[in-house]
mmCIF file of the N, C-alpha and C atoms, coordinates in Angstrom:
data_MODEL
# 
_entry.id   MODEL 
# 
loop_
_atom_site.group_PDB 
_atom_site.id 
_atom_site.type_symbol 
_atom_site.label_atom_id 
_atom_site.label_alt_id 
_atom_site.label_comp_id 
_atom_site.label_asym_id 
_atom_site.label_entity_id 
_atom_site.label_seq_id 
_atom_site.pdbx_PDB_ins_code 
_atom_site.Cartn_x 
_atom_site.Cartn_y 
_atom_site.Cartn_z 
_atom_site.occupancy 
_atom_site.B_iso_or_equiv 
_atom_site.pdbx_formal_charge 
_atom_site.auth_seq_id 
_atom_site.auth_comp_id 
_atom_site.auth_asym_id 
_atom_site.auth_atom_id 
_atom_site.pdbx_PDB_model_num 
ATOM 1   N N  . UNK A 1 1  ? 17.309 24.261 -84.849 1.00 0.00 ? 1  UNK A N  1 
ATOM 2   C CA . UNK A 1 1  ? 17.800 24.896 -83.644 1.00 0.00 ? 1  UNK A CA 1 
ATOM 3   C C  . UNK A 1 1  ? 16.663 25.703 -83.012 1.00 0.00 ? 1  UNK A C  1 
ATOM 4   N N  . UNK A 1 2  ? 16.909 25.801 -81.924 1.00 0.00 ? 2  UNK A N  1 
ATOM 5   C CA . UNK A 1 2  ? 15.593 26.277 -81.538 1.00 0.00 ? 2  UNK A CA 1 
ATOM 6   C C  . UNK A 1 2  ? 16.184 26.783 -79.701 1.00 0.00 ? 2  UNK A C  1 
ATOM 7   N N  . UNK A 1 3  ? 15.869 28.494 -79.791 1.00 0.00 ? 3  UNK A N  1 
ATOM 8   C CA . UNK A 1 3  ? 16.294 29.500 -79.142 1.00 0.00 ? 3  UNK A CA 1 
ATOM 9   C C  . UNK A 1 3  ? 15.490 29.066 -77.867 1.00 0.00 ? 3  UNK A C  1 
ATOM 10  N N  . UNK A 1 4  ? 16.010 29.087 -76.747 1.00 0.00 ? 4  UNK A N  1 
ATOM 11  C CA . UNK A 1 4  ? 15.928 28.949 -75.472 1.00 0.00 ? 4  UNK A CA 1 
ATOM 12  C C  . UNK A 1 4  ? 16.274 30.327 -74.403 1.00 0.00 ? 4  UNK A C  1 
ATOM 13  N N  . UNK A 1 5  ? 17.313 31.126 -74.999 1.00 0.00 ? 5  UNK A N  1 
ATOM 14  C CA . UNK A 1 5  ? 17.694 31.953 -73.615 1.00 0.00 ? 5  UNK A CA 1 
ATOM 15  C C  . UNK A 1 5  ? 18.388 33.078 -74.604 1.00 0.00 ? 5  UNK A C  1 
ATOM 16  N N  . UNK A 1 6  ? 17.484 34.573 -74.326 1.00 0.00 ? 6  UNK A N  1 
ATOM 17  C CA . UNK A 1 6  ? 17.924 35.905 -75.611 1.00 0.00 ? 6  UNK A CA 1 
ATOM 18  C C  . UNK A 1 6  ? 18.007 36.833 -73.772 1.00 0.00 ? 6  UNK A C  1 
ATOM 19  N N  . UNK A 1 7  ? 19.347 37.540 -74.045 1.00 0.00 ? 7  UNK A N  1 
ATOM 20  C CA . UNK A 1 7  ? 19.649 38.479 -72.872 1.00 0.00 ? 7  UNK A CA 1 
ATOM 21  C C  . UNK A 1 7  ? 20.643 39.033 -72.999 1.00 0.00 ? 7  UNK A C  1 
ATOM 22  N N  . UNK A 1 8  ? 21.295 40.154 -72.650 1.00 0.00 ? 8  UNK A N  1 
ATOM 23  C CA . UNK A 1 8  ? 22.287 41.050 -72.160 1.00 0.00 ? 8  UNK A CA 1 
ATOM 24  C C  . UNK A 1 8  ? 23.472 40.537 -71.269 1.00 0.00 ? 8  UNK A C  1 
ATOM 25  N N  . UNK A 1 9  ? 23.154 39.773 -70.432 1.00 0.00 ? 9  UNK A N  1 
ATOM 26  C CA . UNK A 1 9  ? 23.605 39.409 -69.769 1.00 0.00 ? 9  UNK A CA 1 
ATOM 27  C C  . UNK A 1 9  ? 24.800 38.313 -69.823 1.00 0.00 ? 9  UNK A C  1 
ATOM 28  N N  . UNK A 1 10 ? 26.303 38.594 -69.923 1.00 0.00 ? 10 UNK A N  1 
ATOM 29  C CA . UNK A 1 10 ? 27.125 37.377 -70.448 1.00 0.00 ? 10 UNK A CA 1 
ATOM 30  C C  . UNK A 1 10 ? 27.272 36.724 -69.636 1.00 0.00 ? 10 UNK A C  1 
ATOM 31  N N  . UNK A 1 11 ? 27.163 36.734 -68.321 1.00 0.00 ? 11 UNK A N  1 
ATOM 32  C CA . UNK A 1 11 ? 27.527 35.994 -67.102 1.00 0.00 ? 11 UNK A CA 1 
ATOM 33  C C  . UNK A 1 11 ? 26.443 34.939 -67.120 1.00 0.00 ? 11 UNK A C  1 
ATOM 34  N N  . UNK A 1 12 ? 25.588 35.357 -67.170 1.00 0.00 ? 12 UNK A N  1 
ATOM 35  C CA . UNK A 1 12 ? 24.372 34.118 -67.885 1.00 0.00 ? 12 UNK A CA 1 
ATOM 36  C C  . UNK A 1 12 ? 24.563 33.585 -68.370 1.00 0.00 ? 12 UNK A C  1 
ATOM 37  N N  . UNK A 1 13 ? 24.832 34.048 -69.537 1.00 0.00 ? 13 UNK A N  1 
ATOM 38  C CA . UNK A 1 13 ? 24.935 32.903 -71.020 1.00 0.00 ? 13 UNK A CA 1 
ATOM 39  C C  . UNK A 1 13 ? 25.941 32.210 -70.726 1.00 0.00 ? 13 UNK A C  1 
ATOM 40  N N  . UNK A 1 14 ? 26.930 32.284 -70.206 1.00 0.00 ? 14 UNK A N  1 
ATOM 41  C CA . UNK A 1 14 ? 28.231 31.375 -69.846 1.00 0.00 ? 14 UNK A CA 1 
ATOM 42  C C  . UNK A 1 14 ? 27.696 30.533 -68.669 1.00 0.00 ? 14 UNK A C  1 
ATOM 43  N N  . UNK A 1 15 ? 26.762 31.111 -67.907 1.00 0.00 ? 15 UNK A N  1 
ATOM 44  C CA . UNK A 1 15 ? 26.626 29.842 -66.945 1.00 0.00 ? 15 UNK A CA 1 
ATOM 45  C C  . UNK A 1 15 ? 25.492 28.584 -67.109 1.00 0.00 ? 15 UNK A C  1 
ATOM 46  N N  . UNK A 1 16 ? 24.994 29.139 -68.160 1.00 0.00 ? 16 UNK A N  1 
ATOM 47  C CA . UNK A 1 16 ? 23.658 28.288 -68.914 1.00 0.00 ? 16 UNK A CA 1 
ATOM 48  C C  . UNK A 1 16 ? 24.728 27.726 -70.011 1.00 0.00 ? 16 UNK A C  1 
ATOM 49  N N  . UNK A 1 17 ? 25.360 28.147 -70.379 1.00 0.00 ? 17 UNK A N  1 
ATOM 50  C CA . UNK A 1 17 ? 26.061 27.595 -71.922 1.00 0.00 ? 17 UNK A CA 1 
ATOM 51  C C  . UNK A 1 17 ? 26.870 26.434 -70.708 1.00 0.00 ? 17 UNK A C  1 
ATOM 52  N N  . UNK A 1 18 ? 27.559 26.972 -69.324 1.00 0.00 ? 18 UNK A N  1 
ATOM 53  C CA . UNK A 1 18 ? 28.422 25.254 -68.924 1.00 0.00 ? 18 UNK A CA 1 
ATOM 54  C C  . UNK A 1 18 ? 27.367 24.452 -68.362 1.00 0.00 ? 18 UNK A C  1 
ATOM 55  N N  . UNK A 1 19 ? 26.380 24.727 -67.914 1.00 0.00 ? 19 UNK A N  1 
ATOM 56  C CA . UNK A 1 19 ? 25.357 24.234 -67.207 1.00 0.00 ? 19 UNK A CA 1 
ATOM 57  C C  . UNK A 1 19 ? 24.947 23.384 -68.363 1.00 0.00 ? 19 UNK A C  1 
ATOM 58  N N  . UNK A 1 20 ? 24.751 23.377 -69.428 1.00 0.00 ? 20 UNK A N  1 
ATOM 59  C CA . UNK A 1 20 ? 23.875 22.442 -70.774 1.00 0.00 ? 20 UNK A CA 1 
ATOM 60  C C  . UNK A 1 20 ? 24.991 21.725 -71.257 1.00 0.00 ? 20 UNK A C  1 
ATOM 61  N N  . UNK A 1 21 ? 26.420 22.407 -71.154 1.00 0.00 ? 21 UNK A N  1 
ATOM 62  C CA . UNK A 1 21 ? 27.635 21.401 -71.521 1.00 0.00 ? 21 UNK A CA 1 
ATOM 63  C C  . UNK A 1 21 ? 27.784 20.600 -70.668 1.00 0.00 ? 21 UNK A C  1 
ATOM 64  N N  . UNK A 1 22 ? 27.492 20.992 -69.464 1.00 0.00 ? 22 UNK A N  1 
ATOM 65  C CA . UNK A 1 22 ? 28.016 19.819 -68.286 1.00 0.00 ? 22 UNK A CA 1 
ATOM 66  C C  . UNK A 1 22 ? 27.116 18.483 -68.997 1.00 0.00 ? 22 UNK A C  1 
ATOM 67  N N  . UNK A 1 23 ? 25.506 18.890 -68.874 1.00 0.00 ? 23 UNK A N  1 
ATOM 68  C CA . UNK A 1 23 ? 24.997 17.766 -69.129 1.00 0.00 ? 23 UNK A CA 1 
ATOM 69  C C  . UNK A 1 23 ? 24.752 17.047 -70.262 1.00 0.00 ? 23 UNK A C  1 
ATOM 70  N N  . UNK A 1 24 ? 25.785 17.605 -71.470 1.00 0.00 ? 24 UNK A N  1 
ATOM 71  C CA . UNK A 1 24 ? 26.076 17.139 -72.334 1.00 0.00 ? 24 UNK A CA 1 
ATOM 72  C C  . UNK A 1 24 ? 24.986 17.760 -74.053 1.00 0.00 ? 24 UNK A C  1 
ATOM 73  N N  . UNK A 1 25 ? 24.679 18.850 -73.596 1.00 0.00 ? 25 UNK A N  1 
ATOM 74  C CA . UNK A 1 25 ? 23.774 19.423 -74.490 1.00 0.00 ? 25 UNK A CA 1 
ATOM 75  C C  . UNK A 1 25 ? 24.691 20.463 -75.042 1.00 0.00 ? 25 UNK A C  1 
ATOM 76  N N  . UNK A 1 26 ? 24.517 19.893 -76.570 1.00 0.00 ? 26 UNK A N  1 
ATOM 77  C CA . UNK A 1 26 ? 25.512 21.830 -77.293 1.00 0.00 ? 26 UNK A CA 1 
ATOM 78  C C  . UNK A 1 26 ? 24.787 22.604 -77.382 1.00 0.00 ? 26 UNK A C  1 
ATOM 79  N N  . UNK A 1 27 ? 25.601 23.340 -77.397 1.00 0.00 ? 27 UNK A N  1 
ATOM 80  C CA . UNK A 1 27 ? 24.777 25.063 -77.084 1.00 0.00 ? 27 UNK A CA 1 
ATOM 81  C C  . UNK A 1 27 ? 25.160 25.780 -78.225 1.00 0.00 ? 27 UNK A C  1 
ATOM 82  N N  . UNK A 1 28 ? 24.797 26.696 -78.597 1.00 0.00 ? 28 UNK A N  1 
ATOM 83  C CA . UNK A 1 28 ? 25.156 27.693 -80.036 1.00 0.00 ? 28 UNK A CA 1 
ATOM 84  C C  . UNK A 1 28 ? 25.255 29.207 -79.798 1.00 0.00 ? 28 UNK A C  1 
ATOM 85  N N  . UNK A 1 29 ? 25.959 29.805 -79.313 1.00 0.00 ? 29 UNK A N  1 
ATOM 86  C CA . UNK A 1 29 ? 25.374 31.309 -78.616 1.00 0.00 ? 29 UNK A CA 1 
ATOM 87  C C  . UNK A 1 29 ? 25.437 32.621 -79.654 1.00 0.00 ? 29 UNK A C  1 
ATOM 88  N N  . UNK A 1 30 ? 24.558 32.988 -80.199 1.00 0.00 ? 30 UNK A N  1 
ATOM 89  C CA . UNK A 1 30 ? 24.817 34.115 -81.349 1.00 0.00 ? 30 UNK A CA 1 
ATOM 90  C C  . UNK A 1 30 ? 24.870 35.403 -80.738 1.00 0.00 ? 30 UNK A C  1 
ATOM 91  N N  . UNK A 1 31 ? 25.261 36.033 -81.646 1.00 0.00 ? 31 UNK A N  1 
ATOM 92  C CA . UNK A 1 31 ? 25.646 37.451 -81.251 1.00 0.00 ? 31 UNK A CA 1 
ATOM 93  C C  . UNK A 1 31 ? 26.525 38.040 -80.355 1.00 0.00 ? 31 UNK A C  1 
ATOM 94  N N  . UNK A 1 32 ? 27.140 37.096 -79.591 1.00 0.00 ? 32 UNK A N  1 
ATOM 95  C CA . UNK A 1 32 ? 27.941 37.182 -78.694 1.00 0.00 ? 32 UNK A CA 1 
ATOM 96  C C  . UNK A 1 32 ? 29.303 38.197 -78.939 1.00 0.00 ? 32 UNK A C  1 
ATOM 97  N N  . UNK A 1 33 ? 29.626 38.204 -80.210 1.00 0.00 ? 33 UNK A N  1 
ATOM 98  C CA . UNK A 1 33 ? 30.961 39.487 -80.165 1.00 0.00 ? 33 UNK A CA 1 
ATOM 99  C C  . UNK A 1 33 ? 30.128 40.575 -80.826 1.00 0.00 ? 33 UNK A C  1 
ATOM 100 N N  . UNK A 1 34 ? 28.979 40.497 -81.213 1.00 0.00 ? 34 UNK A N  1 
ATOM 101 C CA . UNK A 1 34 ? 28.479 42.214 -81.323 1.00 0.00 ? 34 UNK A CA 1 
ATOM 102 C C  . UNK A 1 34 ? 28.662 43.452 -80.093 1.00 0.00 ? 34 UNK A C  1 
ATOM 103 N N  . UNK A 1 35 ? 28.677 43.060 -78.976 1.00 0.00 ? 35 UNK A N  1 
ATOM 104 C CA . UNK A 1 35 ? 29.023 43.423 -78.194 1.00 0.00 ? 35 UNK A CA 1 
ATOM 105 C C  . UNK A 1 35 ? 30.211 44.701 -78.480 1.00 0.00 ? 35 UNK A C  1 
ATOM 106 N N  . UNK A 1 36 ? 31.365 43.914 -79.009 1.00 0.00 ? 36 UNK A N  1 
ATOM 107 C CA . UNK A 1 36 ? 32.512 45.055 -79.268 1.00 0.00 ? 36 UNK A CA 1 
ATOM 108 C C  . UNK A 1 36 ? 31.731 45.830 -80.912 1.00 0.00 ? 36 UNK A C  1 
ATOM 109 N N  . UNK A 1 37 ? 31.322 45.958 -81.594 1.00 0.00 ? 37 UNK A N  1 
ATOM 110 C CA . UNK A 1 37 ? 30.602 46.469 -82.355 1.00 0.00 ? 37 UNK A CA 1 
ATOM 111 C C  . UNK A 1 37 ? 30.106 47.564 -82.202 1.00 0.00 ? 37 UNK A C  1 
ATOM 112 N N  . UNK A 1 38 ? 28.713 47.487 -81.206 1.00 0.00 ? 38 UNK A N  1 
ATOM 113 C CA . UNK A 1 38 ? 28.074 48.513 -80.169 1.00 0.00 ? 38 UNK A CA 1 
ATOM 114 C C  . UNK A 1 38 ? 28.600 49.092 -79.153 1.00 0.00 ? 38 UNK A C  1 
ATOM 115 N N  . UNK A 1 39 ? 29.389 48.921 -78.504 1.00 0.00 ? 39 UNK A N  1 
ATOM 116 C CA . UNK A 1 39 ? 30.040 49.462 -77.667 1.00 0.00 ? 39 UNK A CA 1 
ATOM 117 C C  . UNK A 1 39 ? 29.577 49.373 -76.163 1.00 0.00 ? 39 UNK A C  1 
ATOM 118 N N  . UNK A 1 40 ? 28.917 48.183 -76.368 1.00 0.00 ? 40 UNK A N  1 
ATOM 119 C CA . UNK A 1 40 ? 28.826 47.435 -74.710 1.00 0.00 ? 40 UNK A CA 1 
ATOM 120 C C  . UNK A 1 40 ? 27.293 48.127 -74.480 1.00 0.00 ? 40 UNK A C  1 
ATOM 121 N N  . UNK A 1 41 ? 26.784 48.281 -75.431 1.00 0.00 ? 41 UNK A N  1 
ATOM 122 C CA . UNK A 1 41 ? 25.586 49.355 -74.887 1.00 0.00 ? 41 UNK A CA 1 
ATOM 123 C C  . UNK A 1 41 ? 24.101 48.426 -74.907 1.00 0.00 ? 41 UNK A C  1 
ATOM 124 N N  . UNK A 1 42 ? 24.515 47.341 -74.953 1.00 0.00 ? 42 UNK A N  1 
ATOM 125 C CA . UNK A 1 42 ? 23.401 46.348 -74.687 1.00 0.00 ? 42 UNK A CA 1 
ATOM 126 C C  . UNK A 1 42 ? 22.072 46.333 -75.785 1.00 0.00 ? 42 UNK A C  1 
ATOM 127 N N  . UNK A 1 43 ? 22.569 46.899 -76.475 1.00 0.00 ? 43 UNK A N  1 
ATOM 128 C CA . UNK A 1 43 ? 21.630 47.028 -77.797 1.00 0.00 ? 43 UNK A CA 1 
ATOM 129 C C  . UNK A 1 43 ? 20.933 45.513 -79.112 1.00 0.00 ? 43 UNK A C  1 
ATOM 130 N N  . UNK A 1 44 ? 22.492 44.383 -78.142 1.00 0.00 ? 44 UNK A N  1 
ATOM 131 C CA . UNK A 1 44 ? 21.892 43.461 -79.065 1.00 0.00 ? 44 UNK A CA 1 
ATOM 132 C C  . UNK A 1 44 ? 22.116 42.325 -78.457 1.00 0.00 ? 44 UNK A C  1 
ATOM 133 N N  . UNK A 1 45 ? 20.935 41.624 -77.969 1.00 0.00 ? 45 UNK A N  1 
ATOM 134 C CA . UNK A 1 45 ? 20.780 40.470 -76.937 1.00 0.00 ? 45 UNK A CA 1 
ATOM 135 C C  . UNK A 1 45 ? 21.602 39.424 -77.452 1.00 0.00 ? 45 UNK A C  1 
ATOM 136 N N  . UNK A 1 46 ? 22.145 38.596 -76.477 1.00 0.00 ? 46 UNK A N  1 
ATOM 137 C CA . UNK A 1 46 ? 22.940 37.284 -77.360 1.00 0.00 ? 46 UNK A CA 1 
ATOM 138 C C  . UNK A 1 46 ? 22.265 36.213 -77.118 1.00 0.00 ? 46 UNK A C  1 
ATOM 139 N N  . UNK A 1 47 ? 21.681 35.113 -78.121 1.00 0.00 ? 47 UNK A N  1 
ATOM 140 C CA . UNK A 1 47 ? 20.847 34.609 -78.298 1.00 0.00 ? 47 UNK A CA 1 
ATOM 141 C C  . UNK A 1 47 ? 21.412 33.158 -77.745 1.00 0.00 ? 47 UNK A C  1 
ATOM 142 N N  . UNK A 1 48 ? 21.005 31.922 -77.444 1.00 0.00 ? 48 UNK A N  1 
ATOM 143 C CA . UNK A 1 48 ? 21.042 30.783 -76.968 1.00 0.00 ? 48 UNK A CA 1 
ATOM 144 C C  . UNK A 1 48 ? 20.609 29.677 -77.212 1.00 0.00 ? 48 UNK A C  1 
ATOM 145 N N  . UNK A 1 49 ? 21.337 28.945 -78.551 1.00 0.00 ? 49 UNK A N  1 
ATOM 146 C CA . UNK A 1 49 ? 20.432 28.268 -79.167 1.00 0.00 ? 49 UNK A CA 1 
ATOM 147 C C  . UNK A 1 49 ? 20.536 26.425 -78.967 1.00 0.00 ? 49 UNK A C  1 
ATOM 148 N N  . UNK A 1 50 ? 19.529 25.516 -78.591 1.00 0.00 ? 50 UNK A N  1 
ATOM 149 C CA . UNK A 1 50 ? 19.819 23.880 -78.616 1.00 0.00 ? 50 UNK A CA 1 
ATOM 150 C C  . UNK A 1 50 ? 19.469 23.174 -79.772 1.00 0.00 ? 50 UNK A C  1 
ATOM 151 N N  . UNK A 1 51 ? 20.051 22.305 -80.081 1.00 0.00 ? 51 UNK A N  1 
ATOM 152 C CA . UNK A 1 51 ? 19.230 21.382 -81.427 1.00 0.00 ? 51 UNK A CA 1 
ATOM 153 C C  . UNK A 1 51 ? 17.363 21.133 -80.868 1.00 0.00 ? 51 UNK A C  1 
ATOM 154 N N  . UNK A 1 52 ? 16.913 20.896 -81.735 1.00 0.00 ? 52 UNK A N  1 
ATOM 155 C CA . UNK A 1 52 ? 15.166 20.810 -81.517 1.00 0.00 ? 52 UNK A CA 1 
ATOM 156 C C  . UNK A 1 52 ? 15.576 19.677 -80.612 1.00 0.00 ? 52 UNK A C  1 
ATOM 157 N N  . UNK A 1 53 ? 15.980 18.254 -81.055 1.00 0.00 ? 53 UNK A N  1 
ATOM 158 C CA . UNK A 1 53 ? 16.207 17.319 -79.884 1.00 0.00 ? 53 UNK A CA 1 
ATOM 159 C C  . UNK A 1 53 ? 16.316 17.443 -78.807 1.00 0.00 ? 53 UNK A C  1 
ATOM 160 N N  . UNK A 1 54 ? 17.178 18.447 -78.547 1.00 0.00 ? 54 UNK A N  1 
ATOM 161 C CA . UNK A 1 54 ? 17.642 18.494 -77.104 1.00 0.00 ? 54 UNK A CA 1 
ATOM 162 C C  . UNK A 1 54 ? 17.125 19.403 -76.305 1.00 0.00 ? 54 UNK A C  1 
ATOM 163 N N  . UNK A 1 55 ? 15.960 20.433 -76.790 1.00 0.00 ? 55 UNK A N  1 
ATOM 164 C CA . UNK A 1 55 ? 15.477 21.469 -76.082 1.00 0.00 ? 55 UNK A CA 1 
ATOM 165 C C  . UNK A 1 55 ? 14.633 21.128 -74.889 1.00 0.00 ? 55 UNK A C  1 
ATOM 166 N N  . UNK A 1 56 ? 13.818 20.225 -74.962 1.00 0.00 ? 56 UNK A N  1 
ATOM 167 C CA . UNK A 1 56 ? 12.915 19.258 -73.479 1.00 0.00 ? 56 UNK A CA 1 
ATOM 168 C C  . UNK A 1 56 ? 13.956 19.343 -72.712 1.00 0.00 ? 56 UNK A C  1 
ATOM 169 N N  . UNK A 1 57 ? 15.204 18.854 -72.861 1.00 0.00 ? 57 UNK A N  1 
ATOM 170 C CA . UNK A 1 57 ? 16.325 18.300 -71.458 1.00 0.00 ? 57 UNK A CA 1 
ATOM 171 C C  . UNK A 1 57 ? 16.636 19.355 -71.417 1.00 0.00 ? 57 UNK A C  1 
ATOM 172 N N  . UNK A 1 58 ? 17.351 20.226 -72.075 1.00 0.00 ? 58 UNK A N  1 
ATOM 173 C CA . UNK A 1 58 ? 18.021 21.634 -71.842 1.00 0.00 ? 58 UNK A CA 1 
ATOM 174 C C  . UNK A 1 58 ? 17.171 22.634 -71.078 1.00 0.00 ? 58 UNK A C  1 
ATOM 175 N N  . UNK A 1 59 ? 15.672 22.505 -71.385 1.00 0.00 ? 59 UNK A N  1 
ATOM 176 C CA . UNK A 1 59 ? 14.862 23.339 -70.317 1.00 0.00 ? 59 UNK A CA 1 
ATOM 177 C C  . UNK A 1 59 ? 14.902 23.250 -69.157 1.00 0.00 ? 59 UNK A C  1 
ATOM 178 N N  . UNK A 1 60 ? 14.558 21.332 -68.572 1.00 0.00 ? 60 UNK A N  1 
ATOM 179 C CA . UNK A 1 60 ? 14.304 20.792 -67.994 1.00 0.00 ? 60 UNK A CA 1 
ATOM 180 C C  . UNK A 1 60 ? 15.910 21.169 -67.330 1.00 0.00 ? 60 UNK A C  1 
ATOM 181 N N  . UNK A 1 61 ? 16.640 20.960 -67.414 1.00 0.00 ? 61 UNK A N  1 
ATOM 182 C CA . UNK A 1 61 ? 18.142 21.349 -66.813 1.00 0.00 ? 61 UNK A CA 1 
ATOM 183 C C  . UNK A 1 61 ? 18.064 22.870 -66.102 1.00 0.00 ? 61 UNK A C  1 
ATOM 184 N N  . UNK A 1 62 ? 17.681 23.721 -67.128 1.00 0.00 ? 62 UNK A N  1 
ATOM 185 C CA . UNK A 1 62 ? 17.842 25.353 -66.516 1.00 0.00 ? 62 UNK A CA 1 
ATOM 186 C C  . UNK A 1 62 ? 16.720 25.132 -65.758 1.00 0.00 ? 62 UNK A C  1 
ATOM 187 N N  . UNK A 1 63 ? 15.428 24.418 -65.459 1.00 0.00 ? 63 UNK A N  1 
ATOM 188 C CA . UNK A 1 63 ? 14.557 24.812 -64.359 1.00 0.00 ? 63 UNK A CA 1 
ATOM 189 C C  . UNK A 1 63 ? 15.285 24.517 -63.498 1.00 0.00 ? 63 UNK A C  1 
ATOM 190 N N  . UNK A 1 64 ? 15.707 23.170 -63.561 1.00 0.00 ? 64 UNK A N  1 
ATOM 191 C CA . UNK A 1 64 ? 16.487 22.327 -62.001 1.00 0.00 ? 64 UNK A CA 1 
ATOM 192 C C  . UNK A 1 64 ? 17.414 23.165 -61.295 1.00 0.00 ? 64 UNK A C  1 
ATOM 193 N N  . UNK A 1 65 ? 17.927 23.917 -62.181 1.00 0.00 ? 65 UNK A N  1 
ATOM 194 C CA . UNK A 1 65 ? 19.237 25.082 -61.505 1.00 0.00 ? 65 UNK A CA 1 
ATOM 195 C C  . UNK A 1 65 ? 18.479 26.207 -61.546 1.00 0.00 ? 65 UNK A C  1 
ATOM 196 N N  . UNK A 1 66 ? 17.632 26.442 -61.228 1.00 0.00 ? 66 UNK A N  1 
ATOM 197 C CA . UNK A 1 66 ? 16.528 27.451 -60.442 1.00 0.00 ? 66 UNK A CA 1 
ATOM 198 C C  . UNK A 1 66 ? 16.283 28.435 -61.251 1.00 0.00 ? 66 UNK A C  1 
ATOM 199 N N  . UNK A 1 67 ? 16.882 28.416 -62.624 1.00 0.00 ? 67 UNK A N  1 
ATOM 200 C CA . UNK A 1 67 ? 17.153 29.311 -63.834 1.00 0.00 ? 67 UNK A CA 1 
ATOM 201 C C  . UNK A 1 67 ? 15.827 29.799 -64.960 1.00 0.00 ? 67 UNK A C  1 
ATOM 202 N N  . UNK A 1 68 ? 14.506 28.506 -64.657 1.00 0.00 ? 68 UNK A N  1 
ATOM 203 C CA . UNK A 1 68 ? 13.609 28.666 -65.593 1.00 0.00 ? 68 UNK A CA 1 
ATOM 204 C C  . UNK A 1 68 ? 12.785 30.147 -65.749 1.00 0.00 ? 68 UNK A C  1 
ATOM 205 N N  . UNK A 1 69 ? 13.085 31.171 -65.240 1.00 0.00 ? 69 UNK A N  1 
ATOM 206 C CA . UNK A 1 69 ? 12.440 32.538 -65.435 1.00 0.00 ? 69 UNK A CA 1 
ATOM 207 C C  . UNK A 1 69 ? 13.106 33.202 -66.398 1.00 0.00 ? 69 UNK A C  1 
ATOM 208 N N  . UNK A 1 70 ? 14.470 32.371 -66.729 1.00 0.00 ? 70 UNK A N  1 
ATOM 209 C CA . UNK A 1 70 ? 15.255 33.757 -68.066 1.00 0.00 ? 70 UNK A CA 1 
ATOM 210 C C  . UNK A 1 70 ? 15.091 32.586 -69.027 1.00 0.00 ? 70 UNK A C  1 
ATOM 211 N N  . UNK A 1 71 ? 14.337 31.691 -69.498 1.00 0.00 ? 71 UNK A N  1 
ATOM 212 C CA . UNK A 1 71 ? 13.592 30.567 -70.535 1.00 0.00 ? 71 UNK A CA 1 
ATOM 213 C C  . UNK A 1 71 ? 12.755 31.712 -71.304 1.00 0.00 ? 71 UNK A C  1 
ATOM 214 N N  . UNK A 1 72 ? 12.800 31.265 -72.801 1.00 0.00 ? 72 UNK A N  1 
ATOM 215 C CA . UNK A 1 72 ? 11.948 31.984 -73.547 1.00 0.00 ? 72 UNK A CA 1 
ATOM 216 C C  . UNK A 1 72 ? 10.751 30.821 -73.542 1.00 0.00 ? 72 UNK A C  1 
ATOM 217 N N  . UNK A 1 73 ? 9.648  31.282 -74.107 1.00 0.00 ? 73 UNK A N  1 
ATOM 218 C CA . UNK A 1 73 ? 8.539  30.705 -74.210 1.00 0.00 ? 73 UNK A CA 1 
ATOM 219 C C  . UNK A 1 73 ? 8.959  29.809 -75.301 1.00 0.00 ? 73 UNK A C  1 
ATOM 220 N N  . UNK A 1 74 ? 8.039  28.328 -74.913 1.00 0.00 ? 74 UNK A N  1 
ATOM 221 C CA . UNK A 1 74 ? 8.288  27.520 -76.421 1.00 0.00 ? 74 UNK A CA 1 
ATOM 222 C C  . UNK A 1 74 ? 7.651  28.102 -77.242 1.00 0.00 ? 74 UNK A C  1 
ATOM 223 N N  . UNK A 1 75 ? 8.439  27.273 -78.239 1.00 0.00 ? 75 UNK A N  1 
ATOM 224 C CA . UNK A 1 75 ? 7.788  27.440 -79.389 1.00 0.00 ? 75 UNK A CA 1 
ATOM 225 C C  . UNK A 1 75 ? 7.399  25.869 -80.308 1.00 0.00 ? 75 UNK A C  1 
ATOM 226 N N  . UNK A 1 76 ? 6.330  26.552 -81.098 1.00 0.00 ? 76 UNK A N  1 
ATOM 227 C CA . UNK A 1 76 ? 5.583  24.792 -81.894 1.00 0.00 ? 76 UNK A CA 1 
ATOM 228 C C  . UNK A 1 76 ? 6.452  24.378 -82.813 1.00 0.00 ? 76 UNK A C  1 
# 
């Protein structure tokens, strides 16, 4: 698995998580109920993860939807 998109932001992650489902890429999103944990205080990014396979298209998808600036850097 291999992390693509770490942020605060849930409105994101839900629109990158249907945006990679639409085109048929699973998505894995961690950390996502820490949230009620912390107390909304943004203390713990929710992470965004694709199979290694599918990370080329899944990038290649969030650039096309004008999205490639909240992309983490690859990795080898």
């Amino acid at each position: 698995m291999r992390e693509i998109i770490r942020c605060n932001d849930p409105v994101l992650i839900s629109a990158v998580e249907a945006l990679l489902g639409g085109a048929g890429i699973a998505v894995l999103v961690l950390d996502g109920h820490m949230s009620v944990l912390e107390g909304a205080i943004g203390a713990f990014p929710r992470r965004l993860l694709v199979a290694n396979d599918d990370e080329a298209q899944a990038r290649r998808v969030i650039v096309e939807a004008g999205l490639g600036g909240e992309l983490r850097d690859a990795k080898p």
